[in-house]
MIKEDREN-846230 format. One line per field, with one value per atom (N, C-alpha, C, O): residue in three letters; chain; x, y, z. Coordinates in steps of 0.2 Angstrom, whole numbers. Atoms other than C-alpha are relative to their C-alpha. Example, Ala and Ser with C-alpha at 12.3 -4.5 7.8 and 13.67 -1.06 7.14 Angstrom:
% residues 2
rest: (Ala / Ala / Ala / Ala / Ser / Ser / Ser / Ser)
kette: (A / A / A / A / A / A / A / A)
px: (4 / 62 / 4 / 9 / -4 / 68 / -4 / -1)
py: (-6 / -22 / 6 / 5 / -6 / -5 / 5 / 11)
pz: (0 / 39 / 0 / 3 / -1 / 36 / 3 / 4)
% end
This chain:
% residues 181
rest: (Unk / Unk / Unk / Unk / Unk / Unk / Unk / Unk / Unk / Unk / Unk / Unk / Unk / Unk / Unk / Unk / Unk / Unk / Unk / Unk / Unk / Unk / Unk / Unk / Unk / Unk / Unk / Unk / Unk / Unk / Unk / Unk / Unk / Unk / Unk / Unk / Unk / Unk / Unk / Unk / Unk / Unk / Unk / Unk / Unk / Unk / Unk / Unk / Unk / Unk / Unk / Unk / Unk / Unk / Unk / Unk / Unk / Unk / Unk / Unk / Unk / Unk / Unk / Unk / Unk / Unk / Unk / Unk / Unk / Unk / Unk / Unk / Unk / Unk / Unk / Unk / Unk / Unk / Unk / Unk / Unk / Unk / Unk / Unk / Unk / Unk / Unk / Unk / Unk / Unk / Unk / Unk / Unk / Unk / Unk / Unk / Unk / Unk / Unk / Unk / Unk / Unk / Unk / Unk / Unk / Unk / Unk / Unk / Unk / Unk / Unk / Unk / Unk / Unk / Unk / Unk / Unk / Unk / Unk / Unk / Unk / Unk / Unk / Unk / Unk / Unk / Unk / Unk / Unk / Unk / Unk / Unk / Unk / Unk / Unk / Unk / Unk / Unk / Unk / Unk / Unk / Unk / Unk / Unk / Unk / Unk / Unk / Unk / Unk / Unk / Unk / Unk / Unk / Unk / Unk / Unk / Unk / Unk / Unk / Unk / Unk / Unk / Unk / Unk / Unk / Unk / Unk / Unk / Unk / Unk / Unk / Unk / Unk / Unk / Unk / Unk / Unk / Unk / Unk / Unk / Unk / Unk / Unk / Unk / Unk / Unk / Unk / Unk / Unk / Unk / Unk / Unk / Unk / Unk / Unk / Unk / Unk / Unk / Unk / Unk / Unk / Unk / Unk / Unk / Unk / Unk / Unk / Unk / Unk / Unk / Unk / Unk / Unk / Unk / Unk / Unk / Unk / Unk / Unk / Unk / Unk / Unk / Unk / Unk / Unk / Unk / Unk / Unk / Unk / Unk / Unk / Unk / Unk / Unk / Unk / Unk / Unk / Unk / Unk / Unk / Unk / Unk / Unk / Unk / Unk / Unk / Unk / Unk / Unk / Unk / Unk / Unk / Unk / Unk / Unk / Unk / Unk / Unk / Unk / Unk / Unk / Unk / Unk / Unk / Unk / Unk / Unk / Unk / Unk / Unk / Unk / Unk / Unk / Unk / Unk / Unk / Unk / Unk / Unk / Unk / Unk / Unk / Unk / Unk / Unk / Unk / Unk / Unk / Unk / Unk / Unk / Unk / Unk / Unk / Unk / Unk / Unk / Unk / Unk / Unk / Unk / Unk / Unk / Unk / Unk / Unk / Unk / Unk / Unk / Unk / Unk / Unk / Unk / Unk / Unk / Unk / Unk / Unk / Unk / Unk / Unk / Unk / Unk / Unk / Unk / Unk / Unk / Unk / Unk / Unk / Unk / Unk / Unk / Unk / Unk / Unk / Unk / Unk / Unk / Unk / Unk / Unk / Unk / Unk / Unk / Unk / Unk / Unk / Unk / Unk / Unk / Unk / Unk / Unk / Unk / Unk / Unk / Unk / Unk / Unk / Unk / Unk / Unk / Unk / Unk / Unk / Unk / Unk / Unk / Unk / Unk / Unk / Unk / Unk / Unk / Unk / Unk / Unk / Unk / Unk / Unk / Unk / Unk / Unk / Unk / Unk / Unk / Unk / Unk / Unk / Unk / Unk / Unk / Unk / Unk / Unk / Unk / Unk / Unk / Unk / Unk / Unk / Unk / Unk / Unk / Unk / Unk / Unk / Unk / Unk / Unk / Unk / Unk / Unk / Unk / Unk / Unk / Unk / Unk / Unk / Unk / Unk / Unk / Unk / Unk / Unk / Unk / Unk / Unk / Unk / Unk / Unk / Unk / Unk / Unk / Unk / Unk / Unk / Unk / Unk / Unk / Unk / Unk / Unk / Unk / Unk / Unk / Unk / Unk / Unk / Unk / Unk / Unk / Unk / Unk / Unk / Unk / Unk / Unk / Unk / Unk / Unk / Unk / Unk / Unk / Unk / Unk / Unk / Unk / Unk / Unk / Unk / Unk / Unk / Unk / Unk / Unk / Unk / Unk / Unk / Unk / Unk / Unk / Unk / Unk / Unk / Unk / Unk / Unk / Unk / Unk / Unk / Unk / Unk / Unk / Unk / Unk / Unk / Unk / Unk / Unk / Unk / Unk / Unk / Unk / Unk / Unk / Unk / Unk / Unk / Unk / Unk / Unk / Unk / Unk / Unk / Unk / Unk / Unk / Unk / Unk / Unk / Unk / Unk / Unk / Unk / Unk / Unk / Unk / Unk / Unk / Unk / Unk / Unk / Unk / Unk / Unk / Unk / Unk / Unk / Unk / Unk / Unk / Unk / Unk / Unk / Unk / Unk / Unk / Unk / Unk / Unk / Unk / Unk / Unk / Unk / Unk / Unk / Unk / Unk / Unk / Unk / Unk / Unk / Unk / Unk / Unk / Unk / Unk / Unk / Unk / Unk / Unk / Unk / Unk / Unk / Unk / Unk / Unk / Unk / Unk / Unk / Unk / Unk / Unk / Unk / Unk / Unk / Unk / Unk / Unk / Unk / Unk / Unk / Unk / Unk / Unk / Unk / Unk / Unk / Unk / Unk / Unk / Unk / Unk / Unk / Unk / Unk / Unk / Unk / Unk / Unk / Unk / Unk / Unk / Unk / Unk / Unk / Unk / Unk / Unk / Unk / Unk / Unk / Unk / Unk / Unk / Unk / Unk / Unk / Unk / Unk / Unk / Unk / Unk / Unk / Unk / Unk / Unk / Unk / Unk / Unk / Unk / Unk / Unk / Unk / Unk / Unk / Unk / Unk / Unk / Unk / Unk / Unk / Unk / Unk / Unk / Unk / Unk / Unk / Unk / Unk / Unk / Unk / Unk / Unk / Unk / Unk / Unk / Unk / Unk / Unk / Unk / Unk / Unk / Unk / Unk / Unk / Unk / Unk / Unk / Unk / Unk / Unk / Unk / Unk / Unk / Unk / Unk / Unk / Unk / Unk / Unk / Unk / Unk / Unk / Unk / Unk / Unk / Unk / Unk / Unk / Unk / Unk / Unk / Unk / Unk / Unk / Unk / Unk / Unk / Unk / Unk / Unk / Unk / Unk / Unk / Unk / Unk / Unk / Unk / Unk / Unk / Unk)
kette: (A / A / A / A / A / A / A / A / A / A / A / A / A / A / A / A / A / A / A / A / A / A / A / A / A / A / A / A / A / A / A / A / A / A / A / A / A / A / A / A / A / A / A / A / A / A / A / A / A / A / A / A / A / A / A / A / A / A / A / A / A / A / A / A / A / A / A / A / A / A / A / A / A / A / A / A / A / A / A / A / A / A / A / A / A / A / A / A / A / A / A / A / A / A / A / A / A / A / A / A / A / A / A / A / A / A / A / A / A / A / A / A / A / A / A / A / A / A / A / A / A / A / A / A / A / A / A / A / A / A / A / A / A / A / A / A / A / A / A / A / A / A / A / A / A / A / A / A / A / A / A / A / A / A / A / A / A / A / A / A / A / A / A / A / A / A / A / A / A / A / A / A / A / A / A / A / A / A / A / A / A / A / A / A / A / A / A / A / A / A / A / A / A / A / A / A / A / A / A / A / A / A / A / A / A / A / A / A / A / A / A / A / A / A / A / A / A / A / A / A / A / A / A / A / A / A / A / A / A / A / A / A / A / A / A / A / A / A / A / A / A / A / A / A / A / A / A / A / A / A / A / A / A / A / A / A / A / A / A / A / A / A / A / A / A / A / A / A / A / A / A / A / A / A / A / A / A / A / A / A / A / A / A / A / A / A / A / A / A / A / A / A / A / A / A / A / A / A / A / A / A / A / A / A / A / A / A / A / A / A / A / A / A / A / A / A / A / A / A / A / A / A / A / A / A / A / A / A / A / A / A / A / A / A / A / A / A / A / A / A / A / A / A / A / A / A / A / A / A / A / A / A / A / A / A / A / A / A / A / A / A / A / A / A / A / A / A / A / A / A / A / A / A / A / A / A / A / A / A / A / A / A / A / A / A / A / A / A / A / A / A / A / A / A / A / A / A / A / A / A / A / A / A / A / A / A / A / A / A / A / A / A / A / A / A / A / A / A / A / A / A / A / A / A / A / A / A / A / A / A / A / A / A / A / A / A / A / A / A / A / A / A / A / A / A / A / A / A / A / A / A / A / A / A / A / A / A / A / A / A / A / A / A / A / A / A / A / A / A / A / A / A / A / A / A / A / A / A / A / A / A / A / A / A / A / A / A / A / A / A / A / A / A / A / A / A / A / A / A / A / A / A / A / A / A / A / A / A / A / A / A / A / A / A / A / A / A / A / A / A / A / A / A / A / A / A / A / A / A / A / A / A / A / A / A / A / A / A / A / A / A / A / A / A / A / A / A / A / A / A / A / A / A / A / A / A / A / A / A / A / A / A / A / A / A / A / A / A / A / A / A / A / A / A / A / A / A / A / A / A / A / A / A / A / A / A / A / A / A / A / A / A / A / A / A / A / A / A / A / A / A / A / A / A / A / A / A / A / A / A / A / A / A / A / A / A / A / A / A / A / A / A / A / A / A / A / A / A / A / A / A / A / A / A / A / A / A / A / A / A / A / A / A / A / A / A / A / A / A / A / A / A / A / A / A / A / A / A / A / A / A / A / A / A / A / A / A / A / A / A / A / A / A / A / A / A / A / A / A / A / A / A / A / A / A / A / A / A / A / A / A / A / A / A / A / A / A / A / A / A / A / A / A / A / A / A / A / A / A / A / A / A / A / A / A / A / A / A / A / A / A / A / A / A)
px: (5 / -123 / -5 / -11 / 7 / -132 / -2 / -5 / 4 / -135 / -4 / -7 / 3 / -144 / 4 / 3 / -4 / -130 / 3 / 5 / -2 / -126 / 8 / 11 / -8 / -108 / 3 / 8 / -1 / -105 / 8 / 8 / -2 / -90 / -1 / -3 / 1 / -92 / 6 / 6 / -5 / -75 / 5 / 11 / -2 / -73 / -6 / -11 / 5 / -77 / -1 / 3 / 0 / -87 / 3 / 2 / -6 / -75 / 4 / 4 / -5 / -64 / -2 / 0 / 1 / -74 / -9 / -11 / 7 / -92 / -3 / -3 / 0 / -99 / -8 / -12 / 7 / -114 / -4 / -10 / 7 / -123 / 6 / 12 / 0 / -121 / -5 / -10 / 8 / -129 / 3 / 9 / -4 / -126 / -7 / -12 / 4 / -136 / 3 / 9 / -2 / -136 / -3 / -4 / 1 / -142 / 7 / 9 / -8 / -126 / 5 / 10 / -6 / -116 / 7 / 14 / -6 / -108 / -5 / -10 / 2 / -108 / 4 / 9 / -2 / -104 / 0 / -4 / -1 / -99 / 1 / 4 / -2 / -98 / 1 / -3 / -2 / -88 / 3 / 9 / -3 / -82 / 4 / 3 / -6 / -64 / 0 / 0 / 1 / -65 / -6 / -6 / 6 / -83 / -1 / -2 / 0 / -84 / 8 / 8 / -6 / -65 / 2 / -2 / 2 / -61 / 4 / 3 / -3 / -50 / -2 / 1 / 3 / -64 / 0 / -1 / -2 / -61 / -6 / -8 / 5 / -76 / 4 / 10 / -3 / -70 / -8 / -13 / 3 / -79 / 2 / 7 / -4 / -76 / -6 / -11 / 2 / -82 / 0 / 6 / -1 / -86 / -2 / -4 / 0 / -87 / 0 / 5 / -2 / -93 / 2 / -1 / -4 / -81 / 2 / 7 / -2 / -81 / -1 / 3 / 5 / -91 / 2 / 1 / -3 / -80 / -1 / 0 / -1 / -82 / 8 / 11 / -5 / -68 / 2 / 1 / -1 / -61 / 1 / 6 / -3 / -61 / 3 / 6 / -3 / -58 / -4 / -9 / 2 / -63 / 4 / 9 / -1 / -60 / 0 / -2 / -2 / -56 / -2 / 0 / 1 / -62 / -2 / -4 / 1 / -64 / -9 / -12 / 6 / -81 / -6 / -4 / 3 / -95 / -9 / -12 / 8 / -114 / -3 / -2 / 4 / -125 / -6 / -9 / 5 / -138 / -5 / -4 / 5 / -156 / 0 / 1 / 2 / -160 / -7 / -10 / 9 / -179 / -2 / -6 / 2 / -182 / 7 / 7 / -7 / -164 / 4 / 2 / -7 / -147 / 5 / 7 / -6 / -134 / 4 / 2 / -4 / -120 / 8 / 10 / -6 / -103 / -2 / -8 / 2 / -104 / 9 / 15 / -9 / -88 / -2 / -7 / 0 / -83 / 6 / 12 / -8 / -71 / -1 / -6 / 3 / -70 / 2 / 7 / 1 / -74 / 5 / 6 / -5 / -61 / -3 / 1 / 2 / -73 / 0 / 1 / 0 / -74 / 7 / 7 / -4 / -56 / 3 / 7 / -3 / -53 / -4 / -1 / 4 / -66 / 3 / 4 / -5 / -56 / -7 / -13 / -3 / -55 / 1 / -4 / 2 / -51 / 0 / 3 / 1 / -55 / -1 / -6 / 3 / -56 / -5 / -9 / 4 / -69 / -7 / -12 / 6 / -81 / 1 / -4 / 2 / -77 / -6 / -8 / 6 / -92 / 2 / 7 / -2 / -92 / -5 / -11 / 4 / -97 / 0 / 5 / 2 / -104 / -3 / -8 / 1 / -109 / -1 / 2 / 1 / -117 / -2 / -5 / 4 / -121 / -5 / -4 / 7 / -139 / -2 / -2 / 2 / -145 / -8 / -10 / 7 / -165 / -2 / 1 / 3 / -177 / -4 / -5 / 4 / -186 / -8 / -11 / 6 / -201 / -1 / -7 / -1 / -196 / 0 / 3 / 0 / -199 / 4 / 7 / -4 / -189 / 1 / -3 / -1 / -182 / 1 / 2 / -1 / -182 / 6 / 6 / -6 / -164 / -2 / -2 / 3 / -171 / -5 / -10 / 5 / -183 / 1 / -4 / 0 / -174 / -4 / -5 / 2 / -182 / 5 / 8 / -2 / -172 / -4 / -7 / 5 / -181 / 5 / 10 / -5 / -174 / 1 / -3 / 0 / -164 / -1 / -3 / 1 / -165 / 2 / 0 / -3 / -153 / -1 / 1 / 2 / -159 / 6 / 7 / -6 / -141 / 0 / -1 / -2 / -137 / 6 / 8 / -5 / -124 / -4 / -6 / 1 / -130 / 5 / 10 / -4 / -124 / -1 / -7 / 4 / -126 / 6 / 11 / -7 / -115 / -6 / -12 / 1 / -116 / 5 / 10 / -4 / -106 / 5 / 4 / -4 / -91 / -1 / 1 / 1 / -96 / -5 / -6 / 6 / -111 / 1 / -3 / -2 / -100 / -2 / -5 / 1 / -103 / -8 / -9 / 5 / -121 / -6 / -8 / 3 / -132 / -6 / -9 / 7 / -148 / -5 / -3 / 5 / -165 / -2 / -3 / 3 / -170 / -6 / -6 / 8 / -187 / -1 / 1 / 0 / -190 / -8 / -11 / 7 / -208 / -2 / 2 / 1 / -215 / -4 / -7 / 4 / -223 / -8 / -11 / 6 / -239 / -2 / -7 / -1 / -232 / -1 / -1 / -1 / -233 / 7 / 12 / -10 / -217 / -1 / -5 / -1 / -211 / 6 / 6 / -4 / -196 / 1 / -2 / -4 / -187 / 9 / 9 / -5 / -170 / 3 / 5 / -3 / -164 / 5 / 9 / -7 / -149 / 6 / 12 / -7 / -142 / -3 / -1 / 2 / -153 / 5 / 8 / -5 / -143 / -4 / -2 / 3 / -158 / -6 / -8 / 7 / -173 / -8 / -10 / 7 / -191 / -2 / -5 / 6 / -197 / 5 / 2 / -4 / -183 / -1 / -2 / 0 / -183 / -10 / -10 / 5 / -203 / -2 / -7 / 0 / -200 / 4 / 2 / -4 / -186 / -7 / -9 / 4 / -200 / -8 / -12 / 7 / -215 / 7 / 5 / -3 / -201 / 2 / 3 / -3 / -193 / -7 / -7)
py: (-5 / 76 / -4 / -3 / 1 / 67 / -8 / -11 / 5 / 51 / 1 / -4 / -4 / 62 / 2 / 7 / 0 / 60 / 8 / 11 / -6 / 77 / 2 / -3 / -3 / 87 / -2 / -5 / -3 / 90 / -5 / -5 / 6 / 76 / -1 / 4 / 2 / 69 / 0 / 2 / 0 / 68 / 8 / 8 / -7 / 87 / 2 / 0 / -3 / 98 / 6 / 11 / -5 / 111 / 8 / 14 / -8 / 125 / 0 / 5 / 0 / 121 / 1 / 4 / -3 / 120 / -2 / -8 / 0 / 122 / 2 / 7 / 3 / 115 / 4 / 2 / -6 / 131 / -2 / 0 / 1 / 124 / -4 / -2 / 4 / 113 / -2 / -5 / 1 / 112 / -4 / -4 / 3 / 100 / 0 / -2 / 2 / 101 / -4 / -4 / 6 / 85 / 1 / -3 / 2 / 89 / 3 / 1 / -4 / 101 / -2 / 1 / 4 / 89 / 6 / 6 / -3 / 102 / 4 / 4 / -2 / 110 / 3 / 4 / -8 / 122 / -4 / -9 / 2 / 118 / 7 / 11 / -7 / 135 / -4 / -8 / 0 / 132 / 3 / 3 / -5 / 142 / -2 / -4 / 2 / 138 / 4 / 10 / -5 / 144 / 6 / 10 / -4 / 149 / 6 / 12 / -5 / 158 / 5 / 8 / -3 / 166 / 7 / 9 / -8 / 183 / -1 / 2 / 1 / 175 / -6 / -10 / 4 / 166 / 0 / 5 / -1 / 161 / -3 / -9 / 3 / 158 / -4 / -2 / 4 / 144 / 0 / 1 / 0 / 142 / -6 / -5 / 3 / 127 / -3 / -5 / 2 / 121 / -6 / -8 / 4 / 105 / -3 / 2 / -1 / 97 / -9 / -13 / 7 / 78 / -2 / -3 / 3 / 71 / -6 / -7 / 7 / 52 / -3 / -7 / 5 / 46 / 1 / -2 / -3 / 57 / 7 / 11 / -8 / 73 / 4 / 2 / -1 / 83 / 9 / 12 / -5 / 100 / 4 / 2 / -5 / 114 / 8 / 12 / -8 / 130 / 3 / 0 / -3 / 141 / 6 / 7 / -3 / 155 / 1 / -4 / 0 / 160 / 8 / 12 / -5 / 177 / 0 / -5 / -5 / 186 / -5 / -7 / 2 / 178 / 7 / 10 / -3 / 188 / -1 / -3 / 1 / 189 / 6 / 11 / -5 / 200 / 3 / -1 / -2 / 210 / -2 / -6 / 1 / 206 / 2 / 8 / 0 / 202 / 0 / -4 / -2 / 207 / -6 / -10 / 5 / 193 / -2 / -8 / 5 / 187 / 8 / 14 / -1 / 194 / -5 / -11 / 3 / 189 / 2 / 8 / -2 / 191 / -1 / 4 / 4 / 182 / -3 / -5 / 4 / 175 / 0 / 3 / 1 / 167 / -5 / -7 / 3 / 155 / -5 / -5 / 3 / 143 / -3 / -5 / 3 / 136 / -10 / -13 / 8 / 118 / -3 / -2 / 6 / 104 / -4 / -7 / 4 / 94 / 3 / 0 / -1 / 106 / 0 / 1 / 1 / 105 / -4 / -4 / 8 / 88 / 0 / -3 / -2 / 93 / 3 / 9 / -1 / 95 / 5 / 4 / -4 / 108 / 5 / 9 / -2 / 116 / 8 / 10 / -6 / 135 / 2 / -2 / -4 / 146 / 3 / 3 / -4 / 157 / -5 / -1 / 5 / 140 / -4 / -7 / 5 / 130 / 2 / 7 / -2 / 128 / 5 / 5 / -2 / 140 / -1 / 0 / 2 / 134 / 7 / 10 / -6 / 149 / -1 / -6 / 0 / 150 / 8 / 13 / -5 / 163 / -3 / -8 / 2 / 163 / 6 / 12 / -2 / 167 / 1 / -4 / -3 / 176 / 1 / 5 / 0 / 173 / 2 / 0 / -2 / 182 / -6 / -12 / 6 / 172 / -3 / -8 / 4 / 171 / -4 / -7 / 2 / 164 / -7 / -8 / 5 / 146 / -4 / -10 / 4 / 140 / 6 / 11 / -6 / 149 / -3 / -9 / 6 / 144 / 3 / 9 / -1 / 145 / -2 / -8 / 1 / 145 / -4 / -1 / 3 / 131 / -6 / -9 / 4 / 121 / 4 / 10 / -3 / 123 / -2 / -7 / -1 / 125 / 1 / 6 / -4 / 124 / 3 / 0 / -4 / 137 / -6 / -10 / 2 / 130 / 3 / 9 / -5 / 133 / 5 / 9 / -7 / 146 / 5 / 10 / -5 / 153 / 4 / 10 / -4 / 155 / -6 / -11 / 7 / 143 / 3 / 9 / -3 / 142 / -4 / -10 / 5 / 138 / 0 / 4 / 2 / 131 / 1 / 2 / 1 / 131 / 2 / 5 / 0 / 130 / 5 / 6 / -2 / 141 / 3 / 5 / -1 / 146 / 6 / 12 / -3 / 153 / 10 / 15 / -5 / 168 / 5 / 10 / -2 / 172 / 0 / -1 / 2 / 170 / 2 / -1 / -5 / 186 / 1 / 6 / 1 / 182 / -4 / -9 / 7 / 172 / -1 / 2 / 2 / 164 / 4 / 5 / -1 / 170 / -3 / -9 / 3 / 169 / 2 / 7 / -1 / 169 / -3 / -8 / 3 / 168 / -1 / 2 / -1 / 163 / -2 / -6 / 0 / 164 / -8 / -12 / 6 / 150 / -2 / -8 / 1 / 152 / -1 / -2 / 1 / 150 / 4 / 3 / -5 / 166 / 3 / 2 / 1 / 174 / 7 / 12 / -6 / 187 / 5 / 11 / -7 / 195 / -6 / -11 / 1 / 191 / 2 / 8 / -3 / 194 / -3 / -9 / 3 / 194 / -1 / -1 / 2 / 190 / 8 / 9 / -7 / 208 / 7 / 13 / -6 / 217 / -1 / -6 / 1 / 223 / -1 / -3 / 1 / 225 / -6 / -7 / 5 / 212 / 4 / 10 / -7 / 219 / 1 / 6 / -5 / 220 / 3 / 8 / -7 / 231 / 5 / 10 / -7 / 242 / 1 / 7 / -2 / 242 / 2 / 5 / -4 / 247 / 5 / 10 / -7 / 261 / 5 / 9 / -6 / 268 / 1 / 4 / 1 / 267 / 6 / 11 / -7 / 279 / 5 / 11 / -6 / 289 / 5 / 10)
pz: (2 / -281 / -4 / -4 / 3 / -294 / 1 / -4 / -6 / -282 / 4 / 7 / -5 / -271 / 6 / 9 / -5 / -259 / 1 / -4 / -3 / -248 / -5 / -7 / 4 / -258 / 5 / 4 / -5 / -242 / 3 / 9 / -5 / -236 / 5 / 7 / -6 / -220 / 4 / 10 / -2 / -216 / 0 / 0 / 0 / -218 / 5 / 6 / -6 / -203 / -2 / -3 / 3 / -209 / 2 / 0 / -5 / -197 / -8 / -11 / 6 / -212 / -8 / -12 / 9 / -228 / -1 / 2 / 0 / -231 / -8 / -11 / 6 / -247 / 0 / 4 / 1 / -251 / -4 / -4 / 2 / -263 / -8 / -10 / 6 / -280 / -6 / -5 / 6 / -297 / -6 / -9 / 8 / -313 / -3 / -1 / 7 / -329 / -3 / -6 / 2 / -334 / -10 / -14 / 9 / -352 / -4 / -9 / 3 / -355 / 2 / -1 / -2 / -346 / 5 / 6 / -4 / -335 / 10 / 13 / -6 / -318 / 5 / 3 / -6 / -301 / 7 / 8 / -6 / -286 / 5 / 2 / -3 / -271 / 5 / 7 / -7 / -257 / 5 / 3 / -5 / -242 / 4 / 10 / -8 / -234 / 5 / 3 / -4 / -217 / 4 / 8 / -1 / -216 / 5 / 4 / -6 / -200 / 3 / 8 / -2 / -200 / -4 / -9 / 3 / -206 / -8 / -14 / 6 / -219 / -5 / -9 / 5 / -227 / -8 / -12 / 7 / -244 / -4 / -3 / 5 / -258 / -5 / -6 / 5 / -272 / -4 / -2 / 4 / -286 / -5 / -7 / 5 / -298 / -3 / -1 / 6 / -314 / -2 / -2 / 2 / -320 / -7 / -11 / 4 / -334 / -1 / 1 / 1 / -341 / -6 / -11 / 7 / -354 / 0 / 3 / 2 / -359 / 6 / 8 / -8 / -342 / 6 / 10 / -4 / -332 / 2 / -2 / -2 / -322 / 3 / 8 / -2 / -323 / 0 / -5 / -2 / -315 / -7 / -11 / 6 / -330 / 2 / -1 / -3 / -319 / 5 / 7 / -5 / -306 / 2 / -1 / -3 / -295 / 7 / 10 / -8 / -277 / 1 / -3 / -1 / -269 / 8 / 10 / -8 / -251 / 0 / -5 / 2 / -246 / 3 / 8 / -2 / -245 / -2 / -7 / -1 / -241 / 0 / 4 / -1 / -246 / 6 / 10 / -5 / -235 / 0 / -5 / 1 / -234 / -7 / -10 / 8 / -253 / 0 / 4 / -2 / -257 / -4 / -1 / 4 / -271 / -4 / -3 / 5 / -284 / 1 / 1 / -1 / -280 / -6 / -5 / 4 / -294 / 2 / 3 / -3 / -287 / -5 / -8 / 2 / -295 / -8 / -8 / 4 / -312 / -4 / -3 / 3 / -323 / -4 / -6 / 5 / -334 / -2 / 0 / 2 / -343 / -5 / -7 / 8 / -359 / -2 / -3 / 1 / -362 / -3 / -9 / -1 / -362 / -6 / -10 / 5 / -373 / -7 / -12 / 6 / -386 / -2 / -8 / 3 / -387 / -4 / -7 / 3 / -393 / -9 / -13 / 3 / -406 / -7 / -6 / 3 / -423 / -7 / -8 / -3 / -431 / 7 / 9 / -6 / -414 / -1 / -5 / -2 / -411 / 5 / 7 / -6 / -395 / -1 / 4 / 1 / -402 / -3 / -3 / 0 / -407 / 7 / 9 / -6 / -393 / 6 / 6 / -5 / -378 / 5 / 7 / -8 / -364 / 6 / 5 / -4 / -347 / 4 / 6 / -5 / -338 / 7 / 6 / -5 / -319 / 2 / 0 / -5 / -305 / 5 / 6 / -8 / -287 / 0 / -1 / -1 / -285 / 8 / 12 / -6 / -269 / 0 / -5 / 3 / -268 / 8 / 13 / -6 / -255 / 5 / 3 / -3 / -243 / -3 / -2 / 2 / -252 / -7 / -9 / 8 / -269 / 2 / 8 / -2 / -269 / -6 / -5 / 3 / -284 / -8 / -9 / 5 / -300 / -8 / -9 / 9 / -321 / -1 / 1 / 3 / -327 / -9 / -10 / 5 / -346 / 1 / 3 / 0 / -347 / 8 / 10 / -7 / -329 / 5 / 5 / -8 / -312 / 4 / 2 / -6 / -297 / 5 / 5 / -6 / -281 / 7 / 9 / -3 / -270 / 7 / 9 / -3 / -257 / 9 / 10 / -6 / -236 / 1 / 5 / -5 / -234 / -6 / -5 / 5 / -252 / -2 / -2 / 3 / -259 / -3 / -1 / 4 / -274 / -5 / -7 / 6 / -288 / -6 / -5 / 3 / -304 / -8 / -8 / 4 / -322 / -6 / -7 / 4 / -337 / -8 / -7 / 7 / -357 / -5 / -6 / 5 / -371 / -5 / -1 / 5 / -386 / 2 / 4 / -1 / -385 / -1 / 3 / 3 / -394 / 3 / 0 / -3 / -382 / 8 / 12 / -9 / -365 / 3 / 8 / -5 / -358 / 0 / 2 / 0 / -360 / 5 / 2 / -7 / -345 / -2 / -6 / 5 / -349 / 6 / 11 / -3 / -341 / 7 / 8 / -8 / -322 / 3 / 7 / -2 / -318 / 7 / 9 / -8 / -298 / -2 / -6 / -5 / -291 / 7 / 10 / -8 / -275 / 0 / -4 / -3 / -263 / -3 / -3 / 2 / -272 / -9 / -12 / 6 / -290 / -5 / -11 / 6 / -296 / 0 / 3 / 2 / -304 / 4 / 3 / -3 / -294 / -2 / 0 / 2 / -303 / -7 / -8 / 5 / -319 / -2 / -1 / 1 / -324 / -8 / -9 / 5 / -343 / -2 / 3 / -1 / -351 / -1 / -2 / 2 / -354 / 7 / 8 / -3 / -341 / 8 / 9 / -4 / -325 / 8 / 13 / -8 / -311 / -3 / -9 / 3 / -311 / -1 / 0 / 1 / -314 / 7 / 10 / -7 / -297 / 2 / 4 / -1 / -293 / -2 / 1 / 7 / -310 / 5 / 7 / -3 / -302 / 9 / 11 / -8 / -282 / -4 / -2 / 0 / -291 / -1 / 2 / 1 / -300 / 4 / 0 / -4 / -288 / 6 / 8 / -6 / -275 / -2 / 1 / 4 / -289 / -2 / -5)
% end
């Protein structure tokens, strides 16, 4: 991934596992991987796995497994999934605590067809073709259950929704409810 080189392996046949999207923050030294075993069978499985660079190595810190599922036509940002795991590097990190160590947090992003890339606090993302991504990003143990800001904009670079870190719909939503209500 951060050669440019597709996730994808080549010697995996995607009937079997289909590498959906990948993200590394290389300033936070961590990252997301989403992959789908089984993609097209009814017992498809979503993976989720965390990474994490410590001492010039990327190394698995944790993840998830779930039923896979895709949402319907999304109008502009779909969050879907988000999680977490706590940092391996801040273990080694003396004295140790669970309650200061880093936490790497992740979501799988669902973006409409007109959004052309999205701000993860001050990162761009540019959306990808099938407009489903996962992305990455660390923050203090103490502030887990909190996600940073996601700013979509469309093809013409204006921002077309937002979503902050405590709010639960983004503004162009909270703005078509109340333009029907």
């Amino acid at each position: 991934m951060l050669e440019g080189a597709l996730p994808q392996p080549s010697w995996v046949p995607r009937r079997v596992l289909t590498v959906v999207s990948a993200d590394v923050d290389i300033t936070a030294g961590v990252g997301a991987l989403w992959v789908v075993w089984r993609p097209k069978s009814a017992r498809a499985r979503e993976h989720i796995l965390l990474l994490e660079r410590h001492e010039g190595q990327w190394r698995y810190v944790g993840g998830s497994i779930a039923p896979a599922d895709a949402p319907d036509d999304v109008d502009v940002i779909d969050v879907r999934t988000g999680g977490g795991a706590l940092s391996l590097t801040g273990r080694h990190a003396l004295p140790y605590s669970g309650t200061t160590a880093p936490w790497i947090g992740c979501a799988v992003i669902h973006l409409g067809r007109e959004v052309s890339h999205l701000l993860i606090d001050n990162r761009r993302i540019d959306a990808p073709d099938q407009h489903k991504l996962i992305v990455a990003w660390m923050t203090s143990h103490a502030v887990r259950e909190i996600r940073p800001l996601f700013v979509v904009f469309g093809r013409d670079g204006t921002e077309l929704s937002r979503l902050g870190p405590h709010d639960s719909l983004d503004t162009h939503t909270w703005a078509r409810l109340k333009e029907e209500g």
